[in-house]
C-alpha positions in Angstrom: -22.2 28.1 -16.2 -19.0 27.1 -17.2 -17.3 23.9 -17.0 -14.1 23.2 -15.5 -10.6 21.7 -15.8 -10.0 18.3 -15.2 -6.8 17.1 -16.8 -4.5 20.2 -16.8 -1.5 17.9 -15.7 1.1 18.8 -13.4 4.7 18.7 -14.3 6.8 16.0 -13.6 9.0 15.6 -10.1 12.3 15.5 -10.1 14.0 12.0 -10.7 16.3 11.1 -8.0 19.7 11.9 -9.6 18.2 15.7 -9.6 16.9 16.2 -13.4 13.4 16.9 -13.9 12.2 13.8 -14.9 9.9 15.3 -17.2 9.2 13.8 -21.1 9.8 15.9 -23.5 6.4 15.2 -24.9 4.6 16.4 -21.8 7.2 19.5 -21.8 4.7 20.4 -24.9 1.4 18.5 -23.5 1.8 20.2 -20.5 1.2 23.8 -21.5 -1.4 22.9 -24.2 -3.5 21.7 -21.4 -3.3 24.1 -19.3 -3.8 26.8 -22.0 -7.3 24.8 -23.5 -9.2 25.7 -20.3 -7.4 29.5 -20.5 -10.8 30.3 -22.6 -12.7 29.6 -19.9 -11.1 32.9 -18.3 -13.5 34.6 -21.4 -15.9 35.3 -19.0 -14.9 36.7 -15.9 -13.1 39.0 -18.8 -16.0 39.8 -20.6 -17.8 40.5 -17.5 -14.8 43.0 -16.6 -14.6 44.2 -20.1 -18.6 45.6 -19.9 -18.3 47.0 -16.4 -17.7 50.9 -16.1 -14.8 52.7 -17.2 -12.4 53.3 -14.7 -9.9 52.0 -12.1 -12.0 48.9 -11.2 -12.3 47.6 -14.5 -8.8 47.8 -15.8 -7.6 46.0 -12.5 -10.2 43.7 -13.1 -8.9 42.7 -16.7 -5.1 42.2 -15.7 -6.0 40.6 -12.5 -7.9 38.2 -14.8 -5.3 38.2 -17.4 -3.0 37.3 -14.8 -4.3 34.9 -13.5 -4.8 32.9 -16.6 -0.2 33.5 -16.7 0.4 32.6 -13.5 -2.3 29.2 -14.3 -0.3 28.2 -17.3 2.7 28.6 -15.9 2.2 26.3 -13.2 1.1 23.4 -15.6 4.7 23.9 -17.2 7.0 24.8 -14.5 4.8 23.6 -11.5 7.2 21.9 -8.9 4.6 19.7 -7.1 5.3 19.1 -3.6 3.5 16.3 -2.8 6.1 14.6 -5.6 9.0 16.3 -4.4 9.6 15.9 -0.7 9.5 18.9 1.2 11.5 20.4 -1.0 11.7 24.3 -0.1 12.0 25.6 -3.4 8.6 23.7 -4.4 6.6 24.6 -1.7 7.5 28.0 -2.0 6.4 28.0 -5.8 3.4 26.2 -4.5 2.3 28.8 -2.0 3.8 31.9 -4.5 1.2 30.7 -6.8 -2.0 30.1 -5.1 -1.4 33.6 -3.4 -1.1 34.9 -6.5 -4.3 33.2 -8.1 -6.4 34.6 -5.0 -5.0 37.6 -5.2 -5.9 38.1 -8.8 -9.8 36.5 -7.7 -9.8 39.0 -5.0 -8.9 42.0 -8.0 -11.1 40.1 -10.5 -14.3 41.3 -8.3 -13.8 44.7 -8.8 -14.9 45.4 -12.2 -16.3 41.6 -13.4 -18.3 41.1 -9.7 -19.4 37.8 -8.9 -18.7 36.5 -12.4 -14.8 37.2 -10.9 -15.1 33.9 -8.6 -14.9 31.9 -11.5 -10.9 32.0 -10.9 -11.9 29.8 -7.5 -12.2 27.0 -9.7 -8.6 27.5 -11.2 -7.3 28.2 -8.1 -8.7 25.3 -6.7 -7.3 22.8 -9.3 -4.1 24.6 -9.2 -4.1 23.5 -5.2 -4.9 19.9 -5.9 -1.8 20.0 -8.5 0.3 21.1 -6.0 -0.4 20.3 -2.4 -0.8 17.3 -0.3 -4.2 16.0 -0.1 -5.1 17.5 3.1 -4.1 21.2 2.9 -5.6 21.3 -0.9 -8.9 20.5 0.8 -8.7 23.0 2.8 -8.0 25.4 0.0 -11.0 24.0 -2.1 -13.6 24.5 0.8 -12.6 27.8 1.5 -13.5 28.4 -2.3 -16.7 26.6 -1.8 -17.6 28.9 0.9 -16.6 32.0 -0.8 -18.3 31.1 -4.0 -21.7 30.4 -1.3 -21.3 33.2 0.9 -19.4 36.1 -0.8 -22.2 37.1 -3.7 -25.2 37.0 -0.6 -23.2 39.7 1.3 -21.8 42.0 -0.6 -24.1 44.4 -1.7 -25.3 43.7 -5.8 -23.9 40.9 -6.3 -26.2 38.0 -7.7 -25.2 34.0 -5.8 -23.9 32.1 -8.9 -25.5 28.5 -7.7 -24.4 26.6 -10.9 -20.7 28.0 -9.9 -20.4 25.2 -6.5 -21.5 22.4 -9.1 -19.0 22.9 -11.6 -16.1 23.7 -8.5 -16.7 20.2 -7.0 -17.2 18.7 -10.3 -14.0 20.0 -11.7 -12.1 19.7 -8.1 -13.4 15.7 -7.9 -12.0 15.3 -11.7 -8.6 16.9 -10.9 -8.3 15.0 -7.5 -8.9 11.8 -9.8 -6.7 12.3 -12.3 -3.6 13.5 -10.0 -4.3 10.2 -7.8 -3.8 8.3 -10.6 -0.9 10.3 -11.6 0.5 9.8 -8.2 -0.4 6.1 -7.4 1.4 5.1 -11.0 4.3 6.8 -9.4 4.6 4.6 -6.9 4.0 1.7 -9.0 7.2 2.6 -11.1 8.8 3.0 -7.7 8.0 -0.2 -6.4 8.6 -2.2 -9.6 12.6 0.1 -10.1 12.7 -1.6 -6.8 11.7 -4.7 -7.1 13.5 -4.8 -9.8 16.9 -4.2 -7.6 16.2 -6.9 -5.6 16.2 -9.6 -8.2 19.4 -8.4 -8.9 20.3 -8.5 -5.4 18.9 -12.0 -5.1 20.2 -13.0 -8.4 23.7 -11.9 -7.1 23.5 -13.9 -4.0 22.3 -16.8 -6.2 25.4 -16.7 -8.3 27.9 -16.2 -5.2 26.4 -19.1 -3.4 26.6 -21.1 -6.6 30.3 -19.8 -7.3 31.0 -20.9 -3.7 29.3 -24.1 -4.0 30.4 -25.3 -7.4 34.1 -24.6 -7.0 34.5 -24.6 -3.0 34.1 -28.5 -3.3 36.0 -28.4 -6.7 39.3 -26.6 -5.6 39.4 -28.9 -2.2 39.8 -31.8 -4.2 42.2 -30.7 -6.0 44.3 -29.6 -3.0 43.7 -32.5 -1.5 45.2 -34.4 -5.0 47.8 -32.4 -5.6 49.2 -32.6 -1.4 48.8 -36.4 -2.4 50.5 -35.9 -5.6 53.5 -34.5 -3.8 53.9 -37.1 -1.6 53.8 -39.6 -3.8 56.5 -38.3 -6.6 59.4 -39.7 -5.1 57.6 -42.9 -3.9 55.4 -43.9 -6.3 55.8 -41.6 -9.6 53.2 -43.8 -11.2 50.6 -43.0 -8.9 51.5 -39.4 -8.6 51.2 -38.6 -12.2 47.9 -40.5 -11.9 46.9 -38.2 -9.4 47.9 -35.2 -11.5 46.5 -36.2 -14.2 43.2 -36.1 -11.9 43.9 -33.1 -11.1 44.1 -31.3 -14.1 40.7 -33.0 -15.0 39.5 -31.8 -12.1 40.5 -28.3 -13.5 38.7 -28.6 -16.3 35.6 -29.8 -15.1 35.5 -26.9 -12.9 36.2 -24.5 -16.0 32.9 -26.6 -17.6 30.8 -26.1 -14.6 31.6 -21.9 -14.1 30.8 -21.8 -17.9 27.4 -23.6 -17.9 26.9 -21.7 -14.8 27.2 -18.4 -16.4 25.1 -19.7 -18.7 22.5 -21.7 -16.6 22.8 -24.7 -18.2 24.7 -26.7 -15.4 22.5 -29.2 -14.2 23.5 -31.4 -10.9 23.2 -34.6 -10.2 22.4 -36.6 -7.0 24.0 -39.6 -8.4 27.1 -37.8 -9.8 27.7 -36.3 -6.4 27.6 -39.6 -4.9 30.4 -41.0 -7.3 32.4 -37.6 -7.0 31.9 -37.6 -3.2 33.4 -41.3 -3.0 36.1 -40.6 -5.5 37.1 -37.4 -3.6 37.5 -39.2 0.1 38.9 -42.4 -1.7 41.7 -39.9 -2.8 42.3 -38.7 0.9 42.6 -41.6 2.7 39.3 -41.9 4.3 37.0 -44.7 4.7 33.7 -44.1 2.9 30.6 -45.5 3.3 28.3 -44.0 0.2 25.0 -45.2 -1.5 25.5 -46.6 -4.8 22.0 -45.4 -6.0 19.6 -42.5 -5.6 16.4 -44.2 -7.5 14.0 -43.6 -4.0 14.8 -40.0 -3.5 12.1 -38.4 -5.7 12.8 -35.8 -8.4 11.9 -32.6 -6.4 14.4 -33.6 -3.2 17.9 -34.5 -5.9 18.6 -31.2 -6.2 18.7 -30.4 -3.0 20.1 -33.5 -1.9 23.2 -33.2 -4.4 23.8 -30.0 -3.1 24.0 -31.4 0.4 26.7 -34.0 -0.6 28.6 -31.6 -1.8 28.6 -29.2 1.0 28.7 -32.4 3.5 31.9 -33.9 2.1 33.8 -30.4 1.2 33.4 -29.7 4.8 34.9 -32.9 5.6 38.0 -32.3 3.0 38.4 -29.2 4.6 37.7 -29.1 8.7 37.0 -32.9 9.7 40.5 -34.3 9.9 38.4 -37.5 10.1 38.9 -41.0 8.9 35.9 -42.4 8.3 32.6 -40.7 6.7 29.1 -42.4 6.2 26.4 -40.9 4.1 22.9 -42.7 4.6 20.0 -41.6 2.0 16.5 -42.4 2.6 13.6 -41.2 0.1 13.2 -37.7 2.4 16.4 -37.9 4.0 20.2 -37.4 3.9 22.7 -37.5 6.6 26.7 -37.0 5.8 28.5 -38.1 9.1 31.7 -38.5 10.2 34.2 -39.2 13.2 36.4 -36.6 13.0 37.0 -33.4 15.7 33.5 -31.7 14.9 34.1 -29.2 13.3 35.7 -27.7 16.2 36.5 -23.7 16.2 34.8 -23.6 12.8 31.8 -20.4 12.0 28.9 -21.6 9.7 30.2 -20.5 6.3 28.6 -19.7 2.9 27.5 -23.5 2.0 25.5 -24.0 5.4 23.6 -20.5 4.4 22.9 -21.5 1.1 21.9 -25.3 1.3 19.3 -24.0 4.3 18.0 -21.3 1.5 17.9 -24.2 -0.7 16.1 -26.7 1.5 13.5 -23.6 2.6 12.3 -23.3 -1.0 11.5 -27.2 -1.0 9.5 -27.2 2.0 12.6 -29.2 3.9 14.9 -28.8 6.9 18.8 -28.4 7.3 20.8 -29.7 10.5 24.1 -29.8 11.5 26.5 -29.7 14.6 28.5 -32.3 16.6 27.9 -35.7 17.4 28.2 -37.4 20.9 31.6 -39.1 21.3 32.9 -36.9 18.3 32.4 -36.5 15.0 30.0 -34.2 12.8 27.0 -34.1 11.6 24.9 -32.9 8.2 21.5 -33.7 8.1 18.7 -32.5 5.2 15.2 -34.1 6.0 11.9 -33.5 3.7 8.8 -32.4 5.2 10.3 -31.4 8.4 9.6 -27.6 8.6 
């Protein structure tokens, strides 16, 4: 008996802006698969074609003949449901066609008899192109049971045993291949989406970094320029000093949103620490910083840097506070100082990002008000 179908493909779905999503090469593979199994439509045509003259057999051939259409058509112009949402147009299609196909199996019998069921098999691939799982099951047993029982009742007709093997063989190879089809689908689905939350995260990454590269930046140099001001009439010397700090300051902050951009900025626990005492020095409050950084190990710098940034822009900005102590241990960091806490003041951008930070290094982030007054930043190793 005849083999089967097992790769007549099934157009592509729609993409999601509305075009259908289809290659142009498969607008060509797609018909030239569908039309290589057309030949196996010889037979239930030949067997029409040597039945008796007359109404039966001419209904026969076209019902066979059309079948073999409506079969190709569907492997170019097939709008599969099970890729399309419940799309109403698809199903319709869907539906349009199989009811077609049995139709033309039903008209087949007339003239080529039992040799007519052969279109079960097309009609059965044609389901499993086109519905979901379950309901193209259904379609295939009932094609199972009609290929069993339909030739043992009806008067002349001979059971076609070898028929049910090469259904369920060509049924199993077409529920294969359009599983595969549909499980690479969802591959490229989850990788376009994957893909948009790198750039999500990436996003974030470089608006924390923006915030945290030239939040502490610009504060300094308000701070230096309000000093600046008051000291032009008093002490010109000094004010030009701090101006001249200032536009430095500029600079450097031009530099460090360049080799952001880039992602060649690298920061530095020790530079922090000078920067940190250089910035309070230059607002009048009393700083008690580490000189050196050689017990903090390499993986916690980072992190720690980070920390003295956000620590003493927080204190430039919302302390009001005139004296500030950092304490470093080898898994710890702690920015204090003694002015009103922080008082009235929502968790911004740097908190957010220096806890993502200190996540990804296995470490903890703490912060809040200290008894008798004052506030307090605290990033410990090891602590999760």
């Amino acid at each position: 008996m005849t083999s089967m179908p097992s790769a007549a493909r099934p157009a592509s779905p729609p993409s999601e802006a509305g075009t259908t999503g289809r290659a142009p090469l498969m607008r060509v593979i797609g018909p030239l698969l569908g039309g290589v199994w057309v030949v196996f439509f010889v037979q239930p045509w030949l067997a029409a074609w040597r039945s008796p003259a007359g109404v039966g057999r001419t209904v026969a051939l076209v019902a066979v003949a059309t079948q073999a259409v409506v079969f190709v058509l569907g492997t170019r112009y097939g709008n599969p449901a099970r890729w399309v949402g419940r799309d109403a147009a698809g199903w319709r299609y869907a539906w349009l066609s199989l009811g077609v196909q049995a139709g033309c199996v039903a008209l087949a019998g007339l003239g080529a008899h039992e040799v007519g069921l052969v279109g079960l098999i097309f009609l059965s691939v044609s389901a499993l192109l086109t519905l979901p799982w379950r309901r193209a099951g259904w379609v295939v047993l009932a094609s199972l049971v009609a290929v069993v029982g339909v030739p043992r009742v009806v008067p002349g007709w001979q059971p076609i045993d070898e028929l049910v093997l090469s259904l369920v063989m060509a049924s199993s190879a077409v529920f294969g291949f359009s599983a595969l089809i549909s499980s690479n689908r969802k591959l490229r689905a989850a990788q376009d989406e994957v893909a948009v939350l790198a750039v999500d995260r990436e996003r974030e990454r470089i608006a924390r970094d923006m915030h945290d590269i030239l939040g502490h930046t610009l504060t300094v140099v308000a701070v230096k320029a309000e000093l600046a001001g008051r000291l032009v009439e008093v002490d010109p010397a000094r004010a030009r000093d701090e101006i001249g700090q200032v536009q430095a300051l500029a600079r450097t902050a031009l530099g460090d949103v360049r080799a952001m951009v880039t992602a060649t900025r690298d920061l530095t626990l020790a530079g922090e620490l000078a920067g940190a005492r250089q910035a309070l020095d230059s607002a009048g409050i009393e700083a008690q910083v580490p000189t050196v950084a050689d017990e903090v190990p390499e993986s916690l710098r980072p992190l720690f840097a980070w920390a003295v940034r956000e620590g003493v822009t927080n204190v430039l900005r919302h302390a009001a506070a005139s004296n500030v102590r950092i304490t470093m241990t080898a898994d710890s960091l702690v920015v204090e100082d003694d002015g009103r806490g922080h008082s009235g003041v929502p968790a911004g951008n740097g908190l957010t990002g220096l806890a993502e930070r200190a996540r990804a290094v296995g470490a903890t982030v703490e912060s809040g008000g200290v008894p008798g007054g004052g506030y307090r930043l605290a990033v410990r190793a090891g602590a999760a």
